[in-house]
C-alpha positions in Angstrom: 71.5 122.2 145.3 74.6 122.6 147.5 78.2 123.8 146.2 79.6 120.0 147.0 77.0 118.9 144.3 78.0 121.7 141.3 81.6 121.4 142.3 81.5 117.3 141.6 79.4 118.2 138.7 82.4 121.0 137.1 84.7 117.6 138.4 82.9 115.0 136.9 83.0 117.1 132.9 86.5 118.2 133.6 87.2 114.5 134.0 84.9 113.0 130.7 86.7 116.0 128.7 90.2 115.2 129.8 89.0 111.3 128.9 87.4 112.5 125.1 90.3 113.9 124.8 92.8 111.6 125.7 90.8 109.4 123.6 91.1 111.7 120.4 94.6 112.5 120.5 95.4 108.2 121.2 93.1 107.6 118.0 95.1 110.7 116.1 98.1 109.1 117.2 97.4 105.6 116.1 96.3 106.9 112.7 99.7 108.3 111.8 101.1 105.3 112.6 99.5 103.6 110.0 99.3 106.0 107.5 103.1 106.6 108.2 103.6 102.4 107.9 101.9 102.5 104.7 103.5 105.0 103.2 106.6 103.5 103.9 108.4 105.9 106.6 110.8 103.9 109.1 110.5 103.8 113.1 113.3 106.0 113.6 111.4 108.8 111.2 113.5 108.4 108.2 112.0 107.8 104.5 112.0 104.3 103.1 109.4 105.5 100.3 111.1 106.0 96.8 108.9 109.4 96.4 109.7 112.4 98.2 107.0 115.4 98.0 109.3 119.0 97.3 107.0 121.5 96.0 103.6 122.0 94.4 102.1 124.9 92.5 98.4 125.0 91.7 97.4 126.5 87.9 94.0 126.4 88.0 90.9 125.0 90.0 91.9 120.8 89.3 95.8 121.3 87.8 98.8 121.7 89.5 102.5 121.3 88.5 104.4 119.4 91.2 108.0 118.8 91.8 109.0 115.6 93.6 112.1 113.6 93.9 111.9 109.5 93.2 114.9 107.8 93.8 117.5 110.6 93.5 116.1 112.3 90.0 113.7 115.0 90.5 111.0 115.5 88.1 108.6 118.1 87.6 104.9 116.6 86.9 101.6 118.4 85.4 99.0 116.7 87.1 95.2 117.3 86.4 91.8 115.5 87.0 92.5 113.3 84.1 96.0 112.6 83.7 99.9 112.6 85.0 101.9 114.2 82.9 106.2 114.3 82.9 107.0 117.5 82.3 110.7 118.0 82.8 113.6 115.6 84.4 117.0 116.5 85.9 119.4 113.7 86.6 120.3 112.5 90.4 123.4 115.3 91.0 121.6 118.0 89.2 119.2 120.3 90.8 116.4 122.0 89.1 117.2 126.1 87.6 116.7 128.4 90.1 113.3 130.6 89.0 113.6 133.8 86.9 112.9 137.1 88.7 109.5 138.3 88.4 108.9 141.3 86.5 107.2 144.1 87.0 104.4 145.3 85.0 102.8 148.6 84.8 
């Protein structure tokens, strides 16, 4: 086997990688696209969904407590495998009390 015949052999996987790959990131691509359109976010990037995602704290192996934002009112939420649960509320304007320190035990 001469080196003409390995080197179009290395050229020949560089190219059907650089293809798989192009491939992958064009398929990746179109995904978010679609999951973006469904979820409701606008060409230009902006939000048209009435539920914004702000923070999330997990409590145990299935429940978490979750703070999002729907239409200007945040709202903090208990969710677990079972159910949704409104936990607090503060009006659009307002903004959620800022957490107490932690303290330190011995």
């Amino acid at each position: 086997m001469g080196i003409g015949a390995v080197l179009s052999s290395i050229l020949a996987i560089v190219v059907a990688l650089a293809l798989v790959l192009g491939m992958a990131w064009g398929v990746i691509w179109l995904l978010k696209k679609l999951q973006d359109r469904q979820l409701g976010v606008a060409a230009n990037g902006e939000s048209e969904a009435p539920i914004r995602f702000l923070r999330s704290m997990p409590l145990g192996q299935r429940e978490r407590v979750v703070l999002i934002e729907a239409r200007g009112e945040t709202m903090l939420v208990g969710v677990t495998a079972g159910s949704v649960t409104l936990l607090a509320r503060w009006p659009e304007g307002q903004i959620p009390p800022k957490p107490l320190p932690a303290q330190v035990r011995f």
